[in-house]
C-alpha positions as CSV (number, residue, x, y, z in Angstrom):
1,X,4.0,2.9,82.0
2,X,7.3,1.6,83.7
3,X,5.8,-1.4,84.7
4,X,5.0,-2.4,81.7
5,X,8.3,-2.1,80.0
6,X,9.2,-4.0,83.4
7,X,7.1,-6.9,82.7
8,X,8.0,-7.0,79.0
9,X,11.5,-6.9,79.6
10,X,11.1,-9.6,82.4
11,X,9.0,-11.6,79.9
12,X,11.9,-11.1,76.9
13,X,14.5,-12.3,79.2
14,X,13.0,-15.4,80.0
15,X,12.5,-16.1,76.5
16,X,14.7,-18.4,74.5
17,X,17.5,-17.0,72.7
18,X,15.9,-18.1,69.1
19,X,12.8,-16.1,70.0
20,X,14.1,-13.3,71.4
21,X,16.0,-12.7,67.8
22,X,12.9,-12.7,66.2
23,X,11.5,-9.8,68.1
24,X,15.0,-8.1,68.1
25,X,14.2,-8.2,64.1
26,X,10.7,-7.4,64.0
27,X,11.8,-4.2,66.4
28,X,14.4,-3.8,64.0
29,X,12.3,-3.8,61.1
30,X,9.6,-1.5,62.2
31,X,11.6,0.9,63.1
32,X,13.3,0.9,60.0
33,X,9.9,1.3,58.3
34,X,9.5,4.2,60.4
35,X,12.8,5.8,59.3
36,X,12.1,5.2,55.8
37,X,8.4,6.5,55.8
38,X,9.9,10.3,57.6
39,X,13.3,10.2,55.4
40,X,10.0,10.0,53.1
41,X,8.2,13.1,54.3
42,X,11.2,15.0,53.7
43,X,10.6,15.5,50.4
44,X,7.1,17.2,49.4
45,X,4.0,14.8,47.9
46,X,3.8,16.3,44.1
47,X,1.3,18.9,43.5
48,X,0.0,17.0,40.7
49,X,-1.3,14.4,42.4
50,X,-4.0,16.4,44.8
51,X,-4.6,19.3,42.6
52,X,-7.6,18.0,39.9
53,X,-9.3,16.9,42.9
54,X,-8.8,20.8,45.0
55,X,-9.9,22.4,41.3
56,X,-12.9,20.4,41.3
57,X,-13.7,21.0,44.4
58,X,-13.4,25.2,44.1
59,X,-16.6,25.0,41.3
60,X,-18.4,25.6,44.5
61,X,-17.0,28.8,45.2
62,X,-16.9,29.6,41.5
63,X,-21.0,28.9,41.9
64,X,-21.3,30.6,45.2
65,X,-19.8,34.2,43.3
66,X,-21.8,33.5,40.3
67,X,-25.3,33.2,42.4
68,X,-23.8,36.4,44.5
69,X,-24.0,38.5,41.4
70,X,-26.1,37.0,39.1
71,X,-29.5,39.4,39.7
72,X,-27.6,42.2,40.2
73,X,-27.5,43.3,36.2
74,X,-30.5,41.9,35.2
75,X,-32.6,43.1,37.9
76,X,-34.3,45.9,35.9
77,X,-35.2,43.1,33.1
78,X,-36.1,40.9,35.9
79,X,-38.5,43.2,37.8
80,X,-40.3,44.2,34.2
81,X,-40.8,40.5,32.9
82,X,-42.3,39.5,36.0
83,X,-44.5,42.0,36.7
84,X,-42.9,43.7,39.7
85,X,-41.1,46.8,38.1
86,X,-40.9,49.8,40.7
87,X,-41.4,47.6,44.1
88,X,-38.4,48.2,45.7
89,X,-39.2,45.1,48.4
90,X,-40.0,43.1,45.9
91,X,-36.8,43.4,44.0
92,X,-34.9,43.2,47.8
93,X,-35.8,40.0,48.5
94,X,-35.0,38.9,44.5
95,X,-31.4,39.5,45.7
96,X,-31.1,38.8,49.0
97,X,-33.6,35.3,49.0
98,X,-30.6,33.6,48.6
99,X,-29.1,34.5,51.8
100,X,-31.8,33.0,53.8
101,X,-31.1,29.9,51.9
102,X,-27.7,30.2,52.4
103,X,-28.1,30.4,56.1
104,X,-29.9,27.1,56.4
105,X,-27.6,25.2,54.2
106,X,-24.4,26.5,56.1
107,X,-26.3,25.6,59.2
108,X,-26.5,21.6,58.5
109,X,-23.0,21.3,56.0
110,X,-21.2,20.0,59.2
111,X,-23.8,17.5,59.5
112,X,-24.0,16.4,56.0
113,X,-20.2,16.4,55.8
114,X,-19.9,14.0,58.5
115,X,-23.3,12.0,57.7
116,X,-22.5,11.0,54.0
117,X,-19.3,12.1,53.8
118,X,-17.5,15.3,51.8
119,X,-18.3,14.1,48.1
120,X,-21.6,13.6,48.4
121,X,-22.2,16.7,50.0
122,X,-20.5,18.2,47.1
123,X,-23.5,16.4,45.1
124,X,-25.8,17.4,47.7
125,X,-24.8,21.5,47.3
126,X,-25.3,20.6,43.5
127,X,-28.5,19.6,43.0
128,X,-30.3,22.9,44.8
129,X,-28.1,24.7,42.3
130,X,-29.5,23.6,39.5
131,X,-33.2,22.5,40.1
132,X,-33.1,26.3,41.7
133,X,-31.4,27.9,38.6
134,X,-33.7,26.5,36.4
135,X,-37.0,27.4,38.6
136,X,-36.0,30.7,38.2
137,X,-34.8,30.4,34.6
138,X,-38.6,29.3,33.8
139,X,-40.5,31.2,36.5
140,X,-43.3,33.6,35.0
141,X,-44.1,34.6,38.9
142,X,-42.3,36.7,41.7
143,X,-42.9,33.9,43.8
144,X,-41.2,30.9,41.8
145,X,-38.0,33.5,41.5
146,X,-37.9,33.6,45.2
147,X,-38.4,29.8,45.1
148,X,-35.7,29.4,42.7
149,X,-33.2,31.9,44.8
150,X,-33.9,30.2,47.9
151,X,-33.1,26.4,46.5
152,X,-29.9,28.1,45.0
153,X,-28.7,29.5,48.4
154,X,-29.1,26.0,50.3
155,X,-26.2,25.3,48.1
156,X,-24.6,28.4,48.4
157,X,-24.8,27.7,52.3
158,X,-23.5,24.1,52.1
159,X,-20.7,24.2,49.3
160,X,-18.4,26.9,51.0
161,X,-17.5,25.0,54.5
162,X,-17.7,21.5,52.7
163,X,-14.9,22.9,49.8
164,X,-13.0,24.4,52.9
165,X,-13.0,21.2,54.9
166,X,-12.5,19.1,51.7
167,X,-9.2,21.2,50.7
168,X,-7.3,21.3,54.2
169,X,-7.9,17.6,54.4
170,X,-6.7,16.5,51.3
171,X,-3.9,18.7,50.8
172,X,-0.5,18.5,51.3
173,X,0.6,20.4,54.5
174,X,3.5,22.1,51.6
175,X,0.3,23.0,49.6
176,X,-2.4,23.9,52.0
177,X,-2.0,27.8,52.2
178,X,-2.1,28.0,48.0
179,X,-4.5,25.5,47.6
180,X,-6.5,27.8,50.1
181,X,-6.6,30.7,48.3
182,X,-8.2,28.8,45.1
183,X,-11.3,29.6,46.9
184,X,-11.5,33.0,47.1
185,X,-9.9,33.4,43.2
186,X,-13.0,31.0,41.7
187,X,-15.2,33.0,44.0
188,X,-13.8,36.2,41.9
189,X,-13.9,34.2,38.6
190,X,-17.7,33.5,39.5
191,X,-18.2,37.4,40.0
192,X,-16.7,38.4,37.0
193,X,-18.2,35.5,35.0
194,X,-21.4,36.4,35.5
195,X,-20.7,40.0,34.8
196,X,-19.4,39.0,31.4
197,X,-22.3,36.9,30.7
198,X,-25.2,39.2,31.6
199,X,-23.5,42.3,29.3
200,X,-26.0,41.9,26.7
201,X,-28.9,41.4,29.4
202,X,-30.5,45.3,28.0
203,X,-29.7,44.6,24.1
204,X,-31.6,41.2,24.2
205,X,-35.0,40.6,25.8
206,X,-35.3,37.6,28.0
207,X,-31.3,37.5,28.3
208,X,-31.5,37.0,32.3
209,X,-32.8,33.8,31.5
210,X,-30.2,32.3,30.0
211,X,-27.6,34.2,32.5
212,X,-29.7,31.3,35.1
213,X,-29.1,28.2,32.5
214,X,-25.8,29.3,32.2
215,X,-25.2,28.1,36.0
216,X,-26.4,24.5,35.5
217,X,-23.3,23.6,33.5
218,X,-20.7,24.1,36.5
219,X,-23.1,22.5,38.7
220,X,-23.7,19.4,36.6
221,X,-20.3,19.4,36.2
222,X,-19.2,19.6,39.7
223,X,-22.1,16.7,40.6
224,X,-20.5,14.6,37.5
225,X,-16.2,15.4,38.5
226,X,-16.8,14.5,42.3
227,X,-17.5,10.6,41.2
228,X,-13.9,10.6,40.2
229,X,-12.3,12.3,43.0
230,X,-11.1,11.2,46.4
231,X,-12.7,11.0,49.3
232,X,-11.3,12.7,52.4
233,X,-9.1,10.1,53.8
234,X,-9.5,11.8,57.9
235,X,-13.4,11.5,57.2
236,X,-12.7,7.8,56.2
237,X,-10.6,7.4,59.1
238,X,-12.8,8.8,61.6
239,X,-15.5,6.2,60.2
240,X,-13.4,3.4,61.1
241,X,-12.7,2.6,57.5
242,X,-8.0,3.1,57.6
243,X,-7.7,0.7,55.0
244,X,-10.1,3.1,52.3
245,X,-8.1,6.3,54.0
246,X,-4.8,4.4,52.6
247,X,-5.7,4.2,49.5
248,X,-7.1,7.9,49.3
249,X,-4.1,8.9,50.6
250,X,-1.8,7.3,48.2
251,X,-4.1,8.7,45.3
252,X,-3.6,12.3,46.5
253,X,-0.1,12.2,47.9
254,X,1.5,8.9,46.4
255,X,2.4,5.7,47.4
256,X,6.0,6.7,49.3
257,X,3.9,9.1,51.5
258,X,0.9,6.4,52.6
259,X,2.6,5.6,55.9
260,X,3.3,8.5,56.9
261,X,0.4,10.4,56.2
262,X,-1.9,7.5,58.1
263,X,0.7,7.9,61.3
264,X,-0.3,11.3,61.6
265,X,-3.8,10.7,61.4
266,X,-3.3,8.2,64.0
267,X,-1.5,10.5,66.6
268,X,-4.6,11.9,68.0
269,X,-8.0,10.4,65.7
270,X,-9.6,7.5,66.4
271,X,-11.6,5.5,63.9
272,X,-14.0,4.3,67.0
273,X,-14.5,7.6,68.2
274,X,-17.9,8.6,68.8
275,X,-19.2,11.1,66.0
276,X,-22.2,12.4,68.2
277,X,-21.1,16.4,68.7
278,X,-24.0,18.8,70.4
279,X,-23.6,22.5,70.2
280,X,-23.1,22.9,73.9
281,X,-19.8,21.2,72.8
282,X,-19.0,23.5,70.3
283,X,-19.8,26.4,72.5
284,X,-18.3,25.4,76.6
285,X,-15.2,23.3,77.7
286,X,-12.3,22.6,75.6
287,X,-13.7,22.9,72.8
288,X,-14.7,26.8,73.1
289,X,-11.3,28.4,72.2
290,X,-11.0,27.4,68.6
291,X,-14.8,27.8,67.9
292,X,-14.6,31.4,69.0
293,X,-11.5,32.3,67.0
294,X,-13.1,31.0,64.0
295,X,-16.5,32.7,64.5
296,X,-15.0,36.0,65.2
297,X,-12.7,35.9,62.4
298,X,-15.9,35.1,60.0
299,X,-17.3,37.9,61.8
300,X,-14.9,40.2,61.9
301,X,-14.4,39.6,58.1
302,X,-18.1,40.6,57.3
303,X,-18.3,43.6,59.4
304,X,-15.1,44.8,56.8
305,X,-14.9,44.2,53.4
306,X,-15.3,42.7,49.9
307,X,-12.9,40.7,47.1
308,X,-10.0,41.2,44.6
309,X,-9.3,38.6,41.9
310,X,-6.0,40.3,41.7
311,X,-5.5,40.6,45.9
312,X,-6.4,36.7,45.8
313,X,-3.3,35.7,43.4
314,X,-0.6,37.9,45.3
315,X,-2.3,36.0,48.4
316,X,-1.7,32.3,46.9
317,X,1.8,33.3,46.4
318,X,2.2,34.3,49.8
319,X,0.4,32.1,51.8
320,X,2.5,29.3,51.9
321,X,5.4,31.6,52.4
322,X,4.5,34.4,54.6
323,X,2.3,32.2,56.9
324,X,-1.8,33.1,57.9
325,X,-1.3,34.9,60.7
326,X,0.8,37.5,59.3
327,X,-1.5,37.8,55.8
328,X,-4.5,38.4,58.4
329,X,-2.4,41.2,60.5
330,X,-0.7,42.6,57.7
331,X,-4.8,42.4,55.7
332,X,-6.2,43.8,58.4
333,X,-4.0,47.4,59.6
334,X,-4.0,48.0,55.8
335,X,-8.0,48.0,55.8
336,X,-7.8,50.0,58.6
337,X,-5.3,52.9,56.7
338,X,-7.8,52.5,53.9
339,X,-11.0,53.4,56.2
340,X,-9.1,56.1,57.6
341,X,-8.3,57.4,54.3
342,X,-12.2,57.5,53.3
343,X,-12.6,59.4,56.8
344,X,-10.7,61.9,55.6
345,X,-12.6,61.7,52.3
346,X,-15.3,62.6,53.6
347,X,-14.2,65.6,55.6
348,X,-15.8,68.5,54.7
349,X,-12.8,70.3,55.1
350,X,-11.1,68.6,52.0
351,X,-11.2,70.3,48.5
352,X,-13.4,68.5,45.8
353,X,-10.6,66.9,44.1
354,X,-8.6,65.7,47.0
355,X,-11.7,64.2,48.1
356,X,-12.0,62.2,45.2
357,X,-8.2,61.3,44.9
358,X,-8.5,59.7,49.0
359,X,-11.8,58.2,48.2
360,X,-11.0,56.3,45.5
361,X,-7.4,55.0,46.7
362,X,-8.7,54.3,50.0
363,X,-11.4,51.8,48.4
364,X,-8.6,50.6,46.2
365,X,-6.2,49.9,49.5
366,X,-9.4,48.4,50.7
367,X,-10.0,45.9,48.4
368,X,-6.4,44.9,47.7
369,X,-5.3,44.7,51.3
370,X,-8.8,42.3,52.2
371,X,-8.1,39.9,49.1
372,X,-4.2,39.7,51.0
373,X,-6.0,38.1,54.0
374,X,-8.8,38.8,55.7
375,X,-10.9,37.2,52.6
376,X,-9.4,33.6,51.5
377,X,-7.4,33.2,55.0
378,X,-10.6,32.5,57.7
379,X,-11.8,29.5,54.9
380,X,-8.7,28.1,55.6
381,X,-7.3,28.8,58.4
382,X,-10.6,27.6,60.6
383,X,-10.5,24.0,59.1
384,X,-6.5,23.7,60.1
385,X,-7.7,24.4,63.3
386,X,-10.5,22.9,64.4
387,X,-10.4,18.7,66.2
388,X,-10.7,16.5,63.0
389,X,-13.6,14.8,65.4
390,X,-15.7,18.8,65.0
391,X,-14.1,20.0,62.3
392,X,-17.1,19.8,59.8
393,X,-19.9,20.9,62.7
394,X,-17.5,23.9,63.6
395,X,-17.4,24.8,60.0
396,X,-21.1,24.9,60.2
397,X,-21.7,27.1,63.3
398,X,-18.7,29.8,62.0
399,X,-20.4,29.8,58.8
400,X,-24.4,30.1,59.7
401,X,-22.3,33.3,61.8
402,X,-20.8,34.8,58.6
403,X,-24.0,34.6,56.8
404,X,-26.1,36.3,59.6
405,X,-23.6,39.1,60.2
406,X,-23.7,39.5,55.5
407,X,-27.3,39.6,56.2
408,X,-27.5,42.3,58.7
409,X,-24.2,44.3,57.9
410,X,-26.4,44.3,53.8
411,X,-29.3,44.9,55.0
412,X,-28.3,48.3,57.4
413,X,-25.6,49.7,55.5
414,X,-27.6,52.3,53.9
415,X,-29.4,53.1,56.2
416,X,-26.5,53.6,58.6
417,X,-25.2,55.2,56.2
418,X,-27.8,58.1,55.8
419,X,-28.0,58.6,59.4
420,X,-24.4,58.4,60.6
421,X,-23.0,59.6,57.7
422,X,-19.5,58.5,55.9
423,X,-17.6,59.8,58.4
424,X,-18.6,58.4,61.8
425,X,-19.5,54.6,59.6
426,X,-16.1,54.4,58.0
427,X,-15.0,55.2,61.5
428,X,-16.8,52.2,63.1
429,X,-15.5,50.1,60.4
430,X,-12.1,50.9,60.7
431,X,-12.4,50.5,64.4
432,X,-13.6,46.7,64.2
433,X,-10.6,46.1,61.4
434,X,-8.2,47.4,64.5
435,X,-10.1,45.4,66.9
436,X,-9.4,42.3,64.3
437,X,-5.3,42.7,64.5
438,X,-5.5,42.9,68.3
439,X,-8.2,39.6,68.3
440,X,-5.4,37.8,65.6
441,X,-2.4,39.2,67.5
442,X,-3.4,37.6,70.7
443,X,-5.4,34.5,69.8
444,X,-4.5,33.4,66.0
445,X,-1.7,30.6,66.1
446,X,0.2,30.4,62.8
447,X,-0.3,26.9,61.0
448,X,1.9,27.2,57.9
449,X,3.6,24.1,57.0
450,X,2.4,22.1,59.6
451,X,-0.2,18.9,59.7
452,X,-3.3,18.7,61.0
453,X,-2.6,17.0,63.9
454,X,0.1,18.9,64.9
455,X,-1.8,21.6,64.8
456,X,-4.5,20.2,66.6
457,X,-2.2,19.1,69.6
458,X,-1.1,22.6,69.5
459,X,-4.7,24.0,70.5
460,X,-5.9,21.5,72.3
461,X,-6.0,21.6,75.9
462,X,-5.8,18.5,77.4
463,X,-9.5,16.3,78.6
């Protein structure tokens, strides 16, 4: 490096005087331009300006709650109209189908999100949604509802990592941690909408059908809105294409923050870079560290808990505030003094009131404290910190992990249940919510406030 400032100062000396100015100005001038762009970046991108195209993006989650609970009411109705009242497989795979689906799609988002980029994937994740809602709508077998479930959970698989990948990279680094929790609170909205819409599924005959149609309107929607929105300006980048990244970027942050934003992007991507990424990548070298943080967080999050709508707001306030790391420690103690409180529920020891008093604040505690971190924090915390050149391939291995630890932790719950009992399970559980503040003490690096590729210089170990 010192001999090439050697040679270039050897080759500005002998340069006329007249020329030499010039560069002295053109020095002079970019560095100015530098200046200005990070006086620039002292003041925050307005939130107005990125957040139609994050609330579009969330319809997948609102779709991926709405799918999660959308038999769950109607079953009975289901079950009778299709012939299959009484066969408890039967009506098993009705709800879980999806999952299977779910698994493949999440399995080849990173893929898709790199191949065609992160609004046509949206597109993509749309249209199993609604050729599968409306298969089942119509179905008059067992087999064309499993059809219909399993087209529905492709999408299910693919929208989640895509919305996660879409919203850290076209967020503000101010905004990231609130726009973040958007997910989990449409994924509640999606729970409780469908709730709401199947409450006269026993008063009127044939009502589950329409609880199906219902679905295609988001999804149509979602397929329609992404035409409009930006595309992710580090995807753009990484495909070589700055000068389309620019003019995402200024649509999302505005024009004063353009500069700046694309210097970032330039501190560590390339938009030569080769985009070929095998899973022996993902899985040895330098790579490892941040794949296994964000796999064992999905994991750990599975084998501990369910959502709050209410949990998710108090965690959009926060996140931005308080930091991820802290949420996800904080999340996960208080899930383990919930456990312990349904431990002691279930003592036999403990009068019949008392019982009921522990039980029901500990799955309170539960719910509340899971919604504070451990459930809208791994979506966005694993994005932040994952190699923009991985990012959406990572997202696809953490996820295909998170949908095969919901499959198993759903399908042995009850039966672990019966023959461990309350006791020793909520014991196990609590034990792996402990075993996730040690894993997040020791391994989670906190990422509020700061960009991408500072982030991703901070993990990194050098080639």
């Amino acid at each position: 490096m010192w001999s090439h400032q050697r040679e270039a100062f050897s080759t500005y000396k002998r340069m006329p005087s007249r020329d030499r100015s010039t560069i002295v100005d053109d020095v002079e001038e970019n560095s100015a331009l530098l200046q200005n762009s990070m006086a620039m970046e002292t003041t925050n991108p307005s939130w107005l300006l990125s957040f139609p195209h994050v609330v579009v993006a969330t319809i997948t989650s609102l779709l991926f709650g709405y799918h999660l609970g959308v038999v769950n009411e109607p079953l009975e109705s289901i079950s009778i109209d299709l012939g299959f009242s009484g066969n408890t497989l039967a009506e098993g795979l009705v709800v879980s189908t999806c999952l299977g689906g779910a698994f493949i799609g999440s399995l080849f988002s990173g893929w898709i999100a790199d191949g065609v980029g992160r609004r046509r994937a949206f597109q993509l994740c749309a249209l199993p949604m609604v050729i599968g809602a409306a298969t089942s709508a119509t179905t008059k077998t067992l087999a064309g509802m499993l059809i219909g479930r399993f087209l529905v959970g492709t999408g299910m698989g693919l929208g989640p990592p895509v919305a996660s990948l879409y919203v850290a990279e076209v967020s503000p680094a101010s905004l990231r941690g609130t726009y973040g929790s958007f997910i989990q609170i449409a994924t509640c909205l999606g729970l409780m909408g469908v709730l709401f819409i199947g409450i006269p599924v026993k008063e009127i005959a044939g009502w589950w059908r329409v609880c199906f149609w219902v679905s295609t309107i988001p999804a149509g929607l979602l397929a329609f809105a992404m035409i409009f929105c930006a595309e992710s300006p580090h995807w753009l980048y990484k495909k070589g294409r700055g000068a389309e990244a620019e003019a995402e970027f200024e649509k999302l942050l505005g024009g004063s923050h353009v500069k700046y934003a694309m210097l970032e992007l330039s501190k560590l991507d390339r938009g030569d870079e080769a985009d070929t990424v095998k899973l022996t990548e993902l899985l040895f070298g330098r790579h490892f560290k941040v794949v296994y943080i964000g796999s064992t967080l999905f994991a750990l999050q599975q084998l501990s808990g369910v959502a709050n709508l209410s949990g998710s707001i108090i965690a959009m306030l926060l996140m931005d505030k308080l930091g991820r790391k802290l949420l996800l420690l904080w999340s996960f103690f208080g899930m383990t003094m919930a456990l312990v409180l349904q431990v002691a529920a279930a003592n036999t020891f403990m009068s019949g009131t008392g019982s009921l008093y522990l039980s029901v604040g500990g799955m309170l505690m539960f719910v509340l404290t899971f919604a504070l971190g451990a459930g809208p924090v791994p979506g966005l915390l694993l994005p932040e910190i994952f190699p923009n050149r991985i990012r959406a391939k990572a997202m696809a291995f953490c996820m295909s992990v998170h949908w095969v630890i919901n499959f198993f932790v759903g399908l042995l719950f009850l039966r672990l249940l019966e023959l461990l009992g309350p006791q020793l399970l909520y014991t196990i559980f609590a034990s792996f919510c402990m075993m996730a503040v040690v894993f997040v003490k020791r391994n989670v690096m906190e990422t509020k406030g700061k960009s991408l590729q500072e982030i991703e210089i901070a993990l990194l170990p050098p080639e």
